[in-house]
C-alpha positions as CSV (number, residue, x, y, z in Angstrom):
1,X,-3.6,68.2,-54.2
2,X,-1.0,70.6,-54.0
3,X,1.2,69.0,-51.4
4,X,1.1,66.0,-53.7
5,X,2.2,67.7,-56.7
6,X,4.7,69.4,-54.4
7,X,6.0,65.7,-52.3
8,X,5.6,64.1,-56.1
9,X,8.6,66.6,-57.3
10,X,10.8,66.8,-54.5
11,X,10.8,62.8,-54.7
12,X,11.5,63.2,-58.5
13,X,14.4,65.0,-58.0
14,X,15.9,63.1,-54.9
15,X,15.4,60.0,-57.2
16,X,17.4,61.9,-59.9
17,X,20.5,58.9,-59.3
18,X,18.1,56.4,-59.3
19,X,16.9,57.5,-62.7
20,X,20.1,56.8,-64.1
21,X,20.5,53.2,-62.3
22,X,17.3,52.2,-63.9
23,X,18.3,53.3,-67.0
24,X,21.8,51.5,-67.0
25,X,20.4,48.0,-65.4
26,X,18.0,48.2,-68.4
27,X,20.5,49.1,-71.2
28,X,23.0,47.1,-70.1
29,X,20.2,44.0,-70.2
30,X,19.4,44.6,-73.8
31,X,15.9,46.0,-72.8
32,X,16.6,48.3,-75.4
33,X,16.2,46.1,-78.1
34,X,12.9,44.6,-76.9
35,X,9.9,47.7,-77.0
36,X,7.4,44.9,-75.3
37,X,9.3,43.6,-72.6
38,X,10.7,46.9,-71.7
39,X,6.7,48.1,-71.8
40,X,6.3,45.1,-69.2
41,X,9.1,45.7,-67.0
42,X,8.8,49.3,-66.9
43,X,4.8,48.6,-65.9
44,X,5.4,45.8,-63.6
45,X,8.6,48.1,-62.4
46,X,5.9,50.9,-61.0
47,X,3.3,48.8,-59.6
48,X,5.7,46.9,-57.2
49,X,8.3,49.5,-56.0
50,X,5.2,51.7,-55.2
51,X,3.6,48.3,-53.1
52,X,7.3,48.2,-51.4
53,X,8.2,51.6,-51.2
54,X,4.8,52.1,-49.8
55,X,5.5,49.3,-47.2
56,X,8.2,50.9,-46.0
57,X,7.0,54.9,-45.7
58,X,4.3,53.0,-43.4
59,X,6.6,51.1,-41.2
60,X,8.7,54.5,-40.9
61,X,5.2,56.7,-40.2
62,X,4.8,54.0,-38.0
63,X,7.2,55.0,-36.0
64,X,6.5,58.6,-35.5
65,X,5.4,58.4,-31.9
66,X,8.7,57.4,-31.1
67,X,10.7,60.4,-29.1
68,X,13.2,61.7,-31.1
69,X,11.8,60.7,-34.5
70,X,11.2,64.3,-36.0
71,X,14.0,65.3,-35.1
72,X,16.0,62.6,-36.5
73,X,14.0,62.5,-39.5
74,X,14.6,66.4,-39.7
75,X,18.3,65.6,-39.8
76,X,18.5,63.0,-42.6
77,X,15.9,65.1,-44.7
78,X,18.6,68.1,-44.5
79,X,21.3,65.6,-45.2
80,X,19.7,64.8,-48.3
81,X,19.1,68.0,-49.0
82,X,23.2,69.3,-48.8
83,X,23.9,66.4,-50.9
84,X,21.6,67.1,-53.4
85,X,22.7,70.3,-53.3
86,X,26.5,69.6,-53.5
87,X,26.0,66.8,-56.0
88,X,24.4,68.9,-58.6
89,X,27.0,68.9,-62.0
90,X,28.6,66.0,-60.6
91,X,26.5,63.6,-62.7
92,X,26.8,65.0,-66.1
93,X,30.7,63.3,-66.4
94,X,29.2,60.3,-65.7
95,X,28.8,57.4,-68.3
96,X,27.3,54.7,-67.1
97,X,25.3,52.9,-70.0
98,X,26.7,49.1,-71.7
99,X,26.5,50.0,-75.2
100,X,26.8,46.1,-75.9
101,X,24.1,44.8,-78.5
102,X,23.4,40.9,-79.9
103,X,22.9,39.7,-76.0
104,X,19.7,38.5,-75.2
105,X,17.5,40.2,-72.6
106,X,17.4,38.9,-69.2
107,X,14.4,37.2,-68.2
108,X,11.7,39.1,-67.1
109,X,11.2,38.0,-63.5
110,X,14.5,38.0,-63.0
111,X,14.9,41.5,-64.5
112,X,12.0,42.8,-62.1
113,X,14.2,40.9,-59.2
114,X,17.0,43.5,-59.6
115,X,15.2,46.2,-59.9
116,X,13.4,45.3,-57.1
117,X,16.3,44.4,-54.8
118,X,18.4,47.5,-56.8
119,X,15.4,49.8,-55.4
120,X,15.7,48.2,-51.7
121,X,19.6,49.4,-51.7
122,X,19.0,52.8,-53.5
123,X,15.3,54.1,-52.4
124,X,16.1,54.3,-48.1
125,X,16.8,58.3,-48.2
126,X,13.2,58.4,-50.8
127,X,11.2,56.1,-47.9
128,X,12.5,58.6,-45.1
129,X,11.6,61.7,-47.3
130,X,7.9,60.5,-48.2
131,X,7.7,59.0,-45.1
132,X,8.6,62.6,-43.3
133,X,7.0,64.9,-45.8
134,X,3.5,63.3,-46.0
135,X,0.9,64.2,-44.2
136,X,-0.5,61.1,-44.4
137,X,0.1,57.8,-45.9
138,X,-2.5,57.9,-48.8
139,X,-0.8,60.9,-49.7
140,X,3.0,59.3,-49.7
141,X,1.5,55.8,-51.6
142,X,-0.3,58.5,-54.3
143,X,2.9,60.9,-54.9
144,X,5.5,57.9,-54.5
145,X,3.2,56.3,-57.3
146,X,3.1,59.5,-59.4
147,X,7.0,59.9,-59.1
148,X,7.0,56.1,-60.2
149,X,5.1,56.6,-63.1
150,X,6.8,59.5,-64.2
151,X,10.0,58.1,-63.7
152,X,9.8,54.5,-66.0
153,X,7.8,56.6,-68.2
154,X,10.0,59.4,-69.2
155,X,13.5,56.9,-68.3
156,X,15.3,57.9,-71.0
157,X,14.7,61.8,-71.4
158,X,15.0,62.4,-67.9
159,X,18.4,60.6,-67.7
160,X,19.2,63.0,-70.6
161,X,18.3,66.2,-68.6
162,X,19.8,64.6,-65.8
163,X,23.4,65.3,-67.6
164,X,22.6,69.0,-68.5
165,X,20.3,70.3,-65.5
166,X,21.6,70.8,-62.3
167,X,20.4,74.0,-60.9
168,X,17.0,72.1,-60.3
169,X,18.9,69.7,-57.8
170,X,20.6,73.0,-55.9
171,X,17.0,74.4,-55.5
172,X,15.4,71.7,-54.1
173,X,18.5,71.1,-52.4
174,X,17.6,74.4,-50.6
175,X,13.7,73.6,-50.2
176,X,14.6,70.2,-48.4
177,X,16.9,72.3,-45.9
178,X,13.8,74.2,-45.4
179,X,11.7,71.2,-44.9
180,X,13.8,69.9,-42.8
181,X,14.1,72.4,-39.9
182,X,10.2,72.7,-39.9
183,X,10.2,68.9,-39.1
184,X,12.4,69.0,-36.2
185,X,10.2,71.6,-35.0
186,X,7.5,69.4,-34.5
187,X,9.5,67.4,-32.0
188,X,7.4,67.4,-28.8
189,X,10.5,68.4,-26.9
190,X,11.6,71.3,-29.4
191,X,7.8,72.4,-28.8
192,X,8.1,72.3,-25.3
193,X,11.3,74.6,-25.5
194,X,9.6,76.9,-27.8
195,X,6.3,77.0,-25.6
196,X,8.7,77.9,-22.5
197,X,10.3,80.4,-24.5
198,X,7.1,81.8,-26.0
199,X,6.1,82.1,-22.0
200,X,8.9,84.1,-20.7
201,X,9.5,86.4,-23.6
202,X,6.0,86.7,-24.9
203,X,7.4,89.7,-27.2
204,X,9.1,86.9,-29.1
205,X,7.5,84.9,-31.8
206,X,8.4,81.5,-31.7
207,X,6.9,80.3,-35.1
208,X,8.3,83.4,-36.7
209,X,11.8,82.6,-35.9
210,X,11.4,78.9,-37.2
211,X,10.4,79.8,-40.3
212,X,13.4,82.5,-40.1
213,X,15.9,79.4,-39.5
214,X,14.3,77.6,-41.9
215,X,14.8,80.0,-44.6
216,X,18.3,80.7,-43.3
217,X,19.0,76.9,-43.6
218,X,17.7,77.1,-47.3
219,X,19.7,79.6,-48.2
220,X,23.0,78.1,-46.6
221,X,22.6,75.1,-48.8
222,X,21.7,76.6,-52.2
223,X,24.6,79.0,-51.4
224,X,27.3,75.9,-50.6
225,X,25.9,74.4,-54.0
226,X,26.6,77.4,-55.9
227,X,30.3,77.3,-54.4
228,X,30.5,73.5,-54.9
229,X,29.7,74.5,-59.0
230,X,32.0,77.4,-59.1
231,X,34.5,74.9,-58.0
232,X,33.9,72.6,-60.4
233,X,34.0,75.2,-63.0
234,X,30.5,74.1,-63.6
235,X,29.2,77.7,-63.2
């Protein structure tokens, strides 16, 4: 349960753009205006990106025997994490809501159509994260649900925090650098390396000095955040 809570969250925040995509697409189609079709679209908006997203996290874990995969999983999960970390502040300047009124709203399959094609574009660094982070697939489909749920539930609060906290996005900028070397440990080849290692210098702890990088990668990334906010005057 707790790696669920923990997957849940760190999808949360990665979808922290997203949550102010969604918000725009549906202010800018009047949804605002309309309490029972934004209840339907927002409902109808969870059920199928979690089918979808879902699809894709098991075509990715599908792929997992593949050589190489950790470790090129591990690289785009610390990607994600440096621009998290780097991007935190640079939202809250950001306006992007219509504040035109007297339209009517789109029509809802069509609105669910560009949400769903809108998620397709946007949701490819989520897919990769679950689809890496999970232990399992019942466990990606239940947190990428959750995070769902949350997200069309609390739209437009968390599209105000959004604007106002970014230290959140620095920190799990940091734990997804983390995350990330741990993954490309579990490359067979990496292993092999480290077994070797472990053979000839059987004073040296293998798994101790991977969790020693993966720390030191953490910090390196919640450091260049706080330098990207200092910069940006943002501190």
């Amino acid at each position: 349960m707790q790696s669920i809570i923990q997957l849940t969250l760190l999808i949360l925040i990665n979808d922290i753009d997203n949550v102010l995509i969604f918000a725009a697409l549906l202010r800018k189609h009047c949804y605002d205006d309309y309490p029972k079709a934004m209840f339907l679209v927002k409902s109808m908006a969870i059920v199928l990106l979690t089918v979808t997203r879902s699809f894709s996290v098991a075509a990715v874990q599908f792929l997992t025997s593949l050589p190489g995969f950790h470790l090129i999983t591990g690289v785009v999960v610390l990607w994600i994490g440096i621009r998290m970390a780097l991007a935190a502040g640079g939202i809250e300047g950001r306006h992007p809501f219509s504040t035109g009124k007297g339209h009517p709203p789109t029509p809802l399959y069509q609105m669910i159509f560009i949400i769903l094609l809108t998620d397709f574009a946007i949701s490819i660094d989520t897919v990769i994260l679950a689809a890496g982070l999970a232990e399992n697939l019942f466990q990606a489909v239940v947190s990428l649900s959750l995070s769902l749920f949350i997200i069309f539930s609390l739209l437009s609060a968390l599209s105000r925090i959004v604007h106002t906290v970014f230290w959140l996005q620095i920190i799990a900028g940091g734990i997804l650098a983390q995350v990330s070397v741990l993954t490309m440990a579990k490359e067979p080849s990496i292993l092999h390396g480290l077994d070797r290692l472990q053979h000839y210098f059987r004073d040296v702890n293998t798994e101790n000095i991977t969790h020693m990088l993966a720390i030191d990668a953490a910090i390196i990334v919640v450091l260049l955040g706080v330098i990207r906010l200092i910069k940006t005057k943002q501190f």
